[in-house]
N, C-alpha and C positions, 0 to 999 in steps of 0.2 A: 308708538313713536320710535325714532331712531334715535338710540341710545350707544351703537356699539363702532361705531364707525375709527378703524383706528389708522395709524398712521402705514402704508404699505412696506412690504421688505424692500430694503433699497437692493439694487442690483451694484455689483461694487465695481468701480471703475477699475480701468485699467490698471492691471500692477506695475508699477513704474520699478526700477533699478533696487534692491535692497540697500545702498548708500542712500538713495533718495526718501524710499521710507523711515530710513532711520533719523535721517536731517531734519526730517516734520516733524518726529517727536520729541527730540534733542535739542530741537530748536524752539519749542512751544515757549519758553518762559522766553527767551529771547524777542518773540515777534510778540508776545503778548505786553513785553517793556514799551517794544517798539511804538505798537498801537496806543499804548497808553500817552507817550509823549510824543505823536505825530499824527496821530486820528489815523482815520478810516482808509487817508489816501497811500498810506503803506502796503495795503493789501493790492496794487497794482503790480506791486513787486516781487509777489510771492507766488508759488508756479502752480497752477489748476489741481495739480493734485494736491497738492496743501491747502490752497483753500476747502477744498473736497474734506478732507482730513479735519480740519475747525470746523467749519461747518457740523459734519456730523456729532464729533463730538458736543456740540454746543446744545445739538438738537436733541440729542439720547440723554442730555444730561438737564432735560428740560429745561434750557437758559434760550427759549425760541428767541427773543428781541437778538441774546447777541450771534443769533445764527443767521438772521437777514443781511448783513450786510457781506457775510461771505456768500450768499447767494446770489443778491446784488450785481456782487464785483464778477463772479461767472455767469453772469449773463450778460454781462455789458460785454464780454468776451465771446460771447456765444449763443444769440436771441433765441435760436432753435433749439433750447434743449428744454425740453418736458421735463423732465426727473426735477430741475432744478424749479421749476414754474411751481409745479408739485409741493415742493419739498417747502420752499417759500411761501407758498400759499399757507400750506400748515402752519407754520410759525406764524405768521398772520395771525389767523384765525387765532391762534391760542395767545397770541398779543393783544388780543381785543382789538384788531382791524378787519372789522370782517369785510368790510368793502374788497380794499386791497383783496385779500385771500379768495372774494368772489373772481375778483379781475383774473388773481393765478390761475388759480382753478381753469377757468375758461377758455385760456392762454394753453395749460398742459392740452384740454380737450382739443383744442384747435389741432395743435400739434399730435394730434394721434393717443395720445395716453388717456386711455376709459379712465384710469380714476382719478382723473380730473374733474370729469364731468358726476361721478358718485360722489365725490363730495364736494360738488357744488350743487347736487340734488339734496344729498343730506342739509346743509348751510340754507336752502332757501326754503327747505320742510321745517325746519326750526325759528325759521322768519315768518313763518305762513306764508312766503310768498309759490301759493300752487300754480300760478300758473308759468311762472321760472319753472319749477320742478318737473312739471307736464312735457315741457318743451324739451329740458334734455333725458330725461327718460325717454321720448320719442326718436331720440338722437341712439341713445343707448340702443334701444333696438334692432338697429341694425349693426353693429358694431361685433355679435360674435362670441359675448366674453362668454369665459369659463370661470370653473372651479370657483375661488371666495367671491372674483370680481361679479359672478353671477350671482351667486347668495344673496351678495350685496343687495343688487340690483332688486332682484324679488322681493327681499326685505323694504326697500326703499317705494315700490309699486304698492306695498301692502299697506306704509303708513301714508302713502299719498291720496289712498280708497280711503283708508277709516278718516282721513281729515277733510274728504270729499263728503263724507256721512254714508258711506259707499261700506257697509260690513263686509255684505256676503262676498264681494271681491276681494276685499282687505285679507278675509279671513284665506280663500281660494291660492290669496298669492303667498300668504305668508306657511300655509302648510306646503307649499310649492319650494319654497325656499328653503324647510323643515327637512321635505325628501331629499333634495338635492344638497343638501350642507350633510346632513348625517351620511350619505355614499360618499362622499369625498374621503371620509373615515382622516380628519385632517383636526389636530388638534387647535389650529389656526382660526379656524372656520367658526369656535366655539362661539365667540361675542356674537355673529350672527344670527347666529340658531337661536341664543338668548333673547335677541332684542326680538327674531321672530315670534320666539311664543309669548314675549310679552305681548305683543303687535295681535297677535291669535285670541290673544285670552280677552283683550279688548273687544275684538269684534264681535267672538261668538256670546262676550258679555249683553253687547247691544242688540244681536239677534236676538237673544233671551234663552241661550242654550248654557244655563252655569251650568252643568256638570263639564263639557269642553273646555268651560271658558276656566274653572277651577283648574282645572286637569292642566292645562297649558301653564296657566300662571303657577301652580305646584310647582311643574318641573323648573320654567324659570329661576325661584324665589330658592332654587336647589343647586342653580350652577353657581360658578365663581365672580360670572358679570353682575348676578344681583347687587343692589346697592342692602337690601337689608333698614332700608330706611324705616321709622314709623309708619309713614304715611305705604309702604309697603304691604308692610305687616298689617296694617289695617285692609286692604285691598285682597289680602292673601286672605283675612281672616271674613271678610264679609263675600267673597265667593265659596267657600268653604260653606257657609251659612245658608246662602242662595241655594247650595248645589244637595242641602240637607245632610250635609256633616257638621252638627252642632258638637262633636267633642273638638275635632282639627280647629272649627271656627273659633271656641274659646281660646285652644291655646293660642292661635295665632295672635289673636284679641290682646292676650295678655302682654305683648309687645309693641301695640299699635299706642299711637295718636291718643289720646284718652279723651279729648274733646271732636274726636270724629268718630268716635265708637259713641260717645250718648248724642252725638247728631243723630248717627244711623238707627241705635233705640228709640228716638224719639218717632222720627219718620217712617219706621218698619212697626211704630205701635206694638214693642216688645221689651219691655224692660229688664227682659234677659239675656238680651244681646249683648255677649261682653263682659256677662257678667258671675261667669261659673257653668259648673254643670248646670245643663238642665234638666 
């Protein structure tokens, strides 16, 4: 499943006048008075690169709700800009509208910007809705991308097979995505690669090949995207087990879920599972 999909680098607008950059931020407490005692419709007043300027900062600083309506108000200014559909969309999404964030999404891809449409394939793989996700991955296709957009994209194909019930594809695109994110030699690219071989270690779990499916989930459960969760460590430590490393299996064990490791004893008919050397 896709787990890594993060917000892109923004490309940074025009640089306007150095008196003009320095009024945005000299002026923040001012316009934020402003806002507070005149609402929303004060930001008609305020010049695109300022908005741009709140905006981002609202968004880097995780406050998505109050970065909408600076994106809002540049678009009522300017329907055709992608970045901002993009950028809105995200806030969205992390407002818990994912409607809306669908609509943006769809908006930037119209407008020519692929990761629009990557993270409205992401957005609709997390809904189960595969056959949304079919349609613009088909879109994808032809579009060209490169470098992470394409990582992406692979990564995104791989967990559309495994929730197809489709392994041997799943696995095929997600080591596709493996070679091509590690050449990029791009430390950007890393969440990729992560969510790929978690994406890998599922599949070749379900082909029935644990030593791959270990192998993949090892290095996963080794980068910085791992979550480290229990239920993790329990998945780290029962393909370890599968794959015939019963020391790795315990340690991992010893971190995991405590009530899914004697599920898994009971239903692997081993009551040493999890439960020390053996």
């Amino acid at each position: 499943m896709v787990r890594c999909l993060q917000p892109p680098a923004r490309a940074q607008e025009p640089a306007g006048k150095d008196d003009a950059r320095m009024r945005t931020w000299i002026g923040a407490l001012a316009v934020a008075t402003l806002l507070a005692s005149s609402g929303c419709n004060s930001l008609q007043y305020m010049e695109t690169e300022e908005l741009w300027a709140h905006a981002d900062a609202a968004f880097d600083a995780g406050r998505y709700g109050d970065a909408i309506p600076y994106y809002d108000e540049i678009l009522s200014r300017s329907r055709e800009n992608a970045r901002a559909y993009l950028f809105r969309g995200i806030s969205r999404e992390r407002d818990s509208d994912a409607l809306g964030a669908f609509r943006d999404y769809a908006r930037a891809g119209d407008l020519g910007d692929p990761r629009g449409l990557l993270y409205r394939v992401d957005l609709a793989l997390r809904s189960d809705d595969l056959a949304g996700a079919t349609g613009d991955l088909g879109r994808l296709k032809d579009m060209g991308l490169r470098g992470r957009d394409r990582v992406a994209q692979l990564v995104l194909l791989a967990t559309l097979r495994l929730k197809q019930n489709r392994p041997r594809l799943a696995a095929q695109n997600a080591e596709r995505a493996l070679r091509e994110g590690e050449a990029l030699r791009d430390p950007g690219a890393e969440p990729f690669l992560a969510s790929a071989r978690y994406t890998a270690a599922h599949a070749y779990y379900r082909l029935g090949d644990f030593q791959r499916a270990y192998e993949h989930f090892d290095r996963y459960m080794s980068s910085p995207e791992a979550r480290q969760s229990p239920t993790d460590h329990y998945l780290h430590g029962l393909l370890a087990y599968l794959a015939g490393d019963y020391v790795a299996a315990n340690e991992h064990l010893a971190q995991a879920d405590p009530d899914l490791v004697d599920e898994a004893a009971s239903i692997l008919d081993d009551p040493s599972f999890g439960a020390g050397e053996r």
